[in-house]
N, C-alpha and C positions, 0 to 999 in steps of 0.2 A: 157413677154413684155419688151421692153428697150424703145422704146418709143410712149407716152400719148400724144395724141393734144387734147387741150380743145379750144372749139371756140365759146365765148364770154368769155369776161375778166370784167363779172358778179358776183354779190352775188352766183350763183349759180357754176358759174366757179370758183372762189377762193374757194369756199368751196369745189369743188372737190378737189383741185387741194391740199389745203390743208391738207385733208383726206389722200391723195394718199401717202402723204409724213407721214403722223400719222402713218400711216398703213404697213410703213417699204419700200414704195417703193421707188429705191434707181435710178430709169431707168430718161430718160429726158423727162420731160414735158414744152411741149412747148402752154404757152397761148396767144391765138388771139384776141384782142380787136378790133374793128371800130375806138372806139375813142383815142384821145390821152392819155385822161387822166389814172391814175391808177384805179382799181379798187374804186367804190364809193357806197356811199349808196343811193338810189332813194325816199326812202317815206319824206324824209324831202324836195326833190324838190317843192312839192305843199304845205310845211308846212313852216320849219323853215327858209330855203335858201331864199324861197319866198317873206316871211314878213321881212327878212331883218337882223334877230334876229341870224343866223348864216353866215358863211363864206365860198367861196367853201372849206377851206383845210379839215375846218371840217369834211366833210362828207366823207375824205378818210375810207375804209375799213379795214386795216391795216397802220402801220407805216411805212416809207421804207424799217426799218431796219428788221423789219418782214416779208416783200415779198424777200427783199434778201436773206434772211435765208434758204428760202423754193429753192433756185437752181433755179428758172425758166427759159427754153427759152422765153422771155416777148418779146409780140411783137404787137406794141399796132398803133394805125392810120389806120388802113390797115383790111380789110375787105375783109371777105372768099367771093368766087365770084362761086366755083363751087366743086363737091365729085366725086370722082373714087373710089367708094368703092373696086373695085376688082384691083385698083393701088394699093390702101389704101392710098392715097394721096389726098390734100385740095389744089384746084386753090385758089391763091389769088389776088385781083384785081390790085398790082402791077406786074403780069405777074407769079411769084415765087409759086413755089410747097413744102408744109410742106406734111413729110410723116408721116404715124402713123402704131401701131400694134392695139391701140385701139385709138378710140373718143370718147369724150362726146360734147356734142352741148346742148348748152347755149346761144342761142343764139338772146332769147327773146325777144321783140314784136315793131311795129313801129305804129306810131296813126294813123289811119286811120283820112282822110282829108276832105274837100268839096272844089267843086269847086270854083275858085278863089283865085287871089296869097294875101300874106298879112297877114293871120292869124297865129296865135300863136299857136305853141302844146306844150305838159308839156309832155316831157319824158327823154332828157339830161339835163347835167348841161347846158349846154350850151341856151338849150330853156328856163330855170329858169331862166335866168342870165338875158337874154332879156325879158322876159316877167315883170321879177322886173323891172326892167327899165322902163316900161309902166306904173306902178300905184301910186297910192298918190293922196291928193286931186286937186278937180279940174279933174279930168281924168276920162271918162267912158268906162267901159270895158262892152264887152259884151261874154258872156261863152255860147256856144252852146254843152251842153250836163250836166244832171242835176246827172250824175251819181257821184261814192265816189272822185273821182278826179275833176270833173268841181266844185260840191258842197266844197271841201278843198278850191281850187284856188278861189272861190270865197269869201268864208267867212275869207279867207288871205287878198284879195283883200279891202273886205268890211272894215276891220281890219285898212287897209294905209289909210282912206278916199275916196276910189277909188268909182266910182257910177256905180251897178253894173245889169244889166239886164239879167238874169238865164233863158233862154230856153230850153223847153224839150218837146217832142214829145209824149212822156207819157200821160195819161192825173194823174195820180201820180207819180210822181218822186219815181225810185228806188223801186216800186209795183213788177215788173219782180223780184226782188234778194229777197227783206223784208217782201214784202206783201203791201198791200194798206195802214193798220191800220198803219204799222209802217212809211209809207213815206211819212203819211199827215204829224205826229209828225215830222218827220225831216227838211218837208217842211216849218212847223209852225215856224221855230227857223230861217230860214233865211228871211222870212217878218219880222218876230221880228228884223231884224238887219236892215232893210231897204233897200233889195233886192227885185228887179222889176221881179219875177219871172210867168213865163208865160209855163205854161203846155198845154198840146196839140196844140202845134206852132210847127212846121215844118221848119228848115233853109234849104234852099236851094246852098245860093250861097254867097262868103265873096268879098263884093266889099269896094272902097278906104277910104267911108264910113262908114263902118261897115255891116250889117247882109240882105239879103234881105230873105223874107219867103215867104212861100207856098201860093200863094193868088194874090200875086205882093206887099206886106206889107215889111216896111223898119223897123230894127232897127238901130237909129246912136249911134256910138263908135269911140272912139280915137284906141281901138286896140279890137282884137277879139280874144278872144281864142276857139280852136276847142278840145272838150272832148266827141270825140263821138265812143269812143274805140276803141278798138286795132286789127291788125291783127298777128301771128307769123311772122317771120323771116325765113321763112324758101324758100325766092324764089330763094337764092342759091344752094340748096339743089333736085330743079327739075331737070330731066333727070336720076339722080342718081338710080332709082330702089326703094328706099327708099317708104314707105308707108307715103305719105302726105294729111294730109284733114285739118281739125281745128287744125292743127298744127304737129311737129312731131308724127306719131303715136306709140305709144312703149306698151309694155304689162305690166302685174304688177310689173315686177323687173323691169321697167324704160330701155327696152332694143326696140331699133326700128330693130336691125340687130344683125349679131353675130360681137360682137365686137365693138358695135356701140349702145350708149346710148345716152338719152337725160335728161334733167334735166332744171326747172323754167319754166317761162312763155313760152316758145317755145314748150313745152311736153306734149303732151296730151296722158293719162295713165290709165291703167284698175288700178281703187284702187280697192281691193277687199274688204276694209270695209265697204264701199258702195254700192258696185257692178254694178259699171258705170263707163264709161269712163269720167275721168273730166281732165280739162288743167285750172290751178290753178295761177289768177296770183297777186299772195300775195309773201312779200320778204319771212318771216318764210317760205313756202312752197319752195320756189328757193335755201336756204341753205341747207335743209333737201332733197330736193330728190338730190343736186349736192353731197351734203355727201353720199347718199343712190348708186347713180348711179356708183360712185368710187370705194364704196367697191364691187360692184355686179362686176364692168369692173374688177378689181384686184380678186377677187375669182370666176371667174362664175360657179365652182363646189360645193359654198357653199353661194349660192345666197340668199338674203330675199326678199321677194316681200316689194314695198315700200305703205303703207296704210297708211298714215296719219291722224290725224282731221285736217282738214285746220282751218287756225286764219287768220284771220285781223281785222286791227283795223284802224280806222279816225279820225278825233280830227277837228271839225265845231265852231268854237268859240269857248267857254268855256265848250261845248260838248264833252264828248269819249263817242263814239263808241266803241264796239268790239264782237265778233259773233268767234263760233269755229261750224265744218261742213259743211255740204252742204248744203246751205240754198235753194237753185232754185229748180225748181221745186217739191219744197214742197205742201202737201195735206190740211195741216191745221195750224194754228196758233193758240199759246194760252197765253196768259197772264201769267206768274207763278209766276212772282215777281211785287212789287212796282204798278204803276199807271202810264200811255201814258201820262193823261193831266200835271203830274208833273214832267215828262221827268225824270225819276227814276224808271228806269223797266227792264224788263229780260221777254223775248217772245220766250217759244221753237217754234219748226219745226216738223212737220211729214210729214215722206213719206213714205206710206202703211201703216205698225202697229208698225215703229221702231222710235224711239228719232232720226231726223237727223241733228238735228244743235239746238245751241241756241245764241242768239242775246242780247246785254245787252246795253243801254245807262247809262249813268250819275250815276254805280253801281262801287265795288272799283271790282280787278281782282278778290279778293277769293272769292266772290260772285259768280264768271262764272266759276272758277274755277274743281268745281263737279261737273255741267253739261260736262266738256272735257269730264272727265273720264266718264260720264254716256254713250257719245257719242259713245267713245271706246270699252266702253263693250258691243254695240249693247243693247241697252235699248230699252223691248218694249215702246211702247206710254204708254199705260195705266200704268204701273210701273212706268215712269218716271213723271207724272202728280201724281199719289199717293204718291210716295217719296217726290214731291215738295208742296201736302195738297190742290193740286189746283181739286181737284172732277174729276170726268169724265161725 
């Protein structure tokens, strides 16, 4: 290959991109960005950027002097519009055709909306920038969606004095990912802050006042933010032959075509430590398969499939969060560590008879640490609950 197009100018694309260069490749890589900005980091948009407490420069991903280093064709503003796989070439919405020997696409995920103009989504800097601008005291916001990003944004919120109204259609917040036991406890911690939260409420529609719900019921706000998940990126990519559903579809080596991989939030991938298709959208997972996806595009004779434990982590007040595996649809939950009511605990996951995830609030990391490896090694349930002295 002489030349690699990577298309988004993502955690997950720099980390290919940087890979590809680790790895001795000497050909031109040319990376596509939407936005202007260079390569950024995303999880402190709902945390640090938010609250005020960082800058945008901060959250660059590299220093300049470091993405110059790497040779890039950079080419940032400008957003892929359309694939010729059998050109090998990427329309772009300035008219201009980038051509490739291989792809990676990175192209990761846009917030799904409601109807009516006005609200607020947390996914660029640029949405952070403006929605900081909306809070402090005196100002009521209101957050429709109670998931780990509306729940950040609001206990950020809560934090500037802002007054804040939490809706969710749930009738527990975050029950679908953690389980019930564990999203009353996360619930508990933002009424503890003085958060107007309203579980099985329904938004419908975001008008100049704020929120209107399922019933003809109004909530008023100065500004609305919408957190009600994501779709892939990938409606540049129709017509193309490409296999598209919940996202890029790609097999276990992170490959949707020959020649043609995907990697981060836009990929949806057979992990085979699992043995399900999952689309993963956590930054640690968007570095780790852009890294994964690179070497597979640069050796496809001496491929790994990419298995990971997926991580993420959240930080709700004076709250962390963090969980490694697959937590959804999970069979059962069990207590292994600490106590819910003292918000100091550790709750694995099963699905079938194997350990598939475990969950930790208000614990240090080498606490959760052994359950990763427990995860990796495919630990039955019942070993992993007798290792932990929790009974069966």
């Amino acid at each position: 290959m002489s030349r690699v197009l990577i298309v988004g100018a993502s955690a997950a694309g720099l980390a290919a991109a940087e890979t590809l260069r680790q790895e001795g490749y000497g050909g031109t890589i040319t990376l596509v960005g939407d936005e202007p900005h260079l390569p950024y980091d995303r999880p402190p948009l709902s945390k640090q950027l938010l609250a005020g407490r960082w800058q945008p420069g901060r959250l660059a991903l590299r220093p300049e002097a470091d993405l110059a280093a790497l040779g890039l064709d950079l080419r940032l503003g400008v957003a892929a519009s359309g694939l010729d796989p059998d050109a090998r070439s990427v329309l772009m919405a300035d008219g201009s055709r980038v051509t490739y020997d291989g792809l990676i696409v990175a192209t990761g995920v846009r917030p799904r909306r409601l109807p009516g103009d006005g609200a607020h989504v947390l996914r660029t800097l640029d949405d952070a920038l403006r929605l900081r601008d909306r809070l402090g005291p005196g100002r009521r916001l209101a957050v429709v969606g109670a998931g780990f990003l509306g729940a950040e944004a609001a206990a950020v919120a809560r934090g500037l004095g802002t007054e804040v109204t939490l809706l969710e259609p749930a009738a527990v917040p975050l029950a679908h990912a953690v389980g019930e036991e564990v999203g009353r406890v996360l619930s508990g911690v933002h009424l503890e802050h003085g958060v107007d939260l309203r579980a099985g409420v329904v938004a419908t529609e975001v008008t100049d006042g704020g929120v209107r719900l399922a019933g003809g019921g109004m909530v008023e706000a100065d500004a609305v933010l919408v957190a009600v998940g994501s779709r892939p990126n990938t409606a540049w990519l129709e017509g193309s032959g490409l296999d598209l559903g919940d996202g890029l579809m790609c097999d276990e080596y992170s490959a949707a075509a020959p020649g043609v991989y995907g990697a981060g939030d836009v990929a949806r991938w057979h992990n085979p430590l699992f043995g399900v298709a999952m689309r993963v959208e956590h930054r640690t997972n968007a570095a780790e398969q852009g890294r994964a996806a690179a070497r597979n595009l640069l050796r496809p004779d001496a491929r790994k499939p990419f298995a990971p434990v997926p991580y993420f982590w959240s930080d709700q007040y004076d709250t962390k969060i963090q969980a490694y595996g697959h937590l959804r649809d999970h069979d059962d939950v069990v207590v292994v560590d600490g106590e819910l009511d003292k918000r100091r605990f550790m709750v694995a996951y099963r699905a079938g008879d194997r350990l598939s995830g475990i969950l930790a609030v208000g614990m240090p990391p080498k606490a959760i640490r052994p359950w990763r490896q427990a995860v990796a090694q495919r630990t039955t349930w019942r070993e992993a609950l007798h290792n932990a002295g929790a009974g069966l």
